[in-house]
C-alpha positions as CSV (number, residue, x, y, z in Angstrom):
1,X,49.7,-60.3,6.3
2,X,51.5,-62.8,8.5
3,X,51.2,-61.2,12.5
4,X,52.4,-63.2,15.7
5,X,51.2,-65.8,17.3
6,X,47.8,-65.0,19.1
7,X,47.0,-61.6,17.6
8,X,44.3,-60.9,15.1
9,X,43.7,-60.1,11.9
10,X,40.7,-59.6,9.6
11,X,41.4,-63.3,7.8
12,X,41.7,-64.9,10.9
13,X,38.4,-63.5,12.3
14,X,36.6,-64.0,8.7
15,X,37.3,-67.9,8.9
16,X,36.8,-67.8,12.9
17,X,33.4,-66.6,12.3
18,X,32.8,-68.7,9.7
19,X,33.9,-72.0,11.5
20,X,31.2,-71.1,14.2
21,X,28.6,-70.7,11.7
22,X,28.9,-74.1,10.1
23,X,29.0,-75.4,13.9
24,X,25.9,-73.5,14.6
25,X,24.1,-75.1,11.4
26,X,25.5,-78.7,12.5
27,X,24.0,-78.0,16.1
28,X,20.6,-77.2,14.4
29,X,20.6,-80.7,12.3
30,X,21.3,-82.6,15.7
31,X,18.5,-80.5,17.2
32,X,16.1,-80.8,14.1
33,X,17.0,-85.1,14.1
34,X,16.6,-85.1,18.3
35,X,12.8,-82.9,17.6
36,X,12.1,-85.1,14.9
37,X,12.7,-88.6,16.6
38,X,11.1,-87.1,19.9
39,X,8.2,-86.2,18.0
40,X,7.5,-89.4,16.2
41,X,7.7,-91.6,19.1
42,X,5.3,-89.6,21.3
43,X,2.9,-89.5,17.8
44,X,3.2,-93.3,18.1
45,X,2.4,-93.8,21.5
46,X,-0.9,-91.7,20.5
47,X,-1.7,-93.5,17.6
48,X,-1.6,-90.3,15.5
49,X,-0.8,-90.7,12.0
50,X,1.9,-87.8,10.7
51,X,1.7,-86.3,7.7
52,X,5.0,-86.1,6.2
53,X,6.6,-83.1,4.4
54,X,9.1,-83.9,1.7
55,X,10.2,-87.1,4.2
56,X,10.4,-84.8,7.1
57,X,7.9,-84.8,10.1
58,X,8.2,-80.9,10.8
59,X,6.6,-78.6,9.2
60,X,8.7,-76.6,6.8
61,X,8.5,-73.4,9.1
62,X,9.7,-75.6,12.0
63,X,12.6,-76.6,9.5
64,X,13.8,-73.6,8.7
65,X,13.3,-72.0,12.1
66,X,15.7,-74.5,13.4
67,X,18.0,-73.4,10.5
68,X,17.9,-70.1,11.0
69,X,18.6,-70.2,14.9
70,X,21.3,-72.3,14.3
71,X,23.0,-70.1,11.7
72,X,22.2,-66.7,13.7
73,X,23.2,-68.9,17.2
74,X,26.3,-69.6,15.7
75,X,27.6,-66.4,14.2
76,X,26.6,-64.9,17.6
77,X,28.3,-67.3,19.3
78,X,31.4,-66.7,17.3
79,X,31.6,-62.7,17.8
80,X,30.9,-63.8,21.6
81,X,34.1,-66.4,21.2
82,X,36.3,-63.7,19.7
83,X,35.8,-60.8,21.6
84,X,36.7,-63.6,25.0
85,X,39.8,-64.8,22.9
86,X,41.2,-62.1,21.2
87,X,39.4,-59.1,23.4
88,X,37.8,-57.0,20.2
């Protein structure tokens, strides 16, 4: 179960791939917030009123678009990361 330092194993690359999932999904709420606040100042400086869904100013595909491509983003990003670190 226990290998050297620096090789892999299937445990190692399960929570590997994991960790850069979650980071995906955080990436996507500072993206969603950054969208959102971007959004609602240029909605102000139009004088448009927002409709608000569930107290969010996206609309529900827009919210889970985000959420997807961050969750997809980041597991992609973590088989990239692995096969650079670990070659495989």
């Amino acid at each position: 179960m226990l290998n050297r330092a620096g090789s892999a194993s299937s445990l190692k690359k399960a929570v590997y791939l994991t960790a850069s999932t979650i980071l995906g999904i955080l990436l996507s709420f500072i993206a969603h917030a950054f969208i959102e606040m971007s959004y609602l100042r240029w909605a102000d400086s139009q004088g448009l009123i927002v409709p608000f869904y569930g107290g969010c100013a996206l609309t529900p595909q827009i919210q889970i678009g985000l959420l997807v491509a961050g969750t997809v983003g980041g597991f992609l990003f973590g088989h990239w990361g692995w096969r650079k670190v670990y070659g495989g």
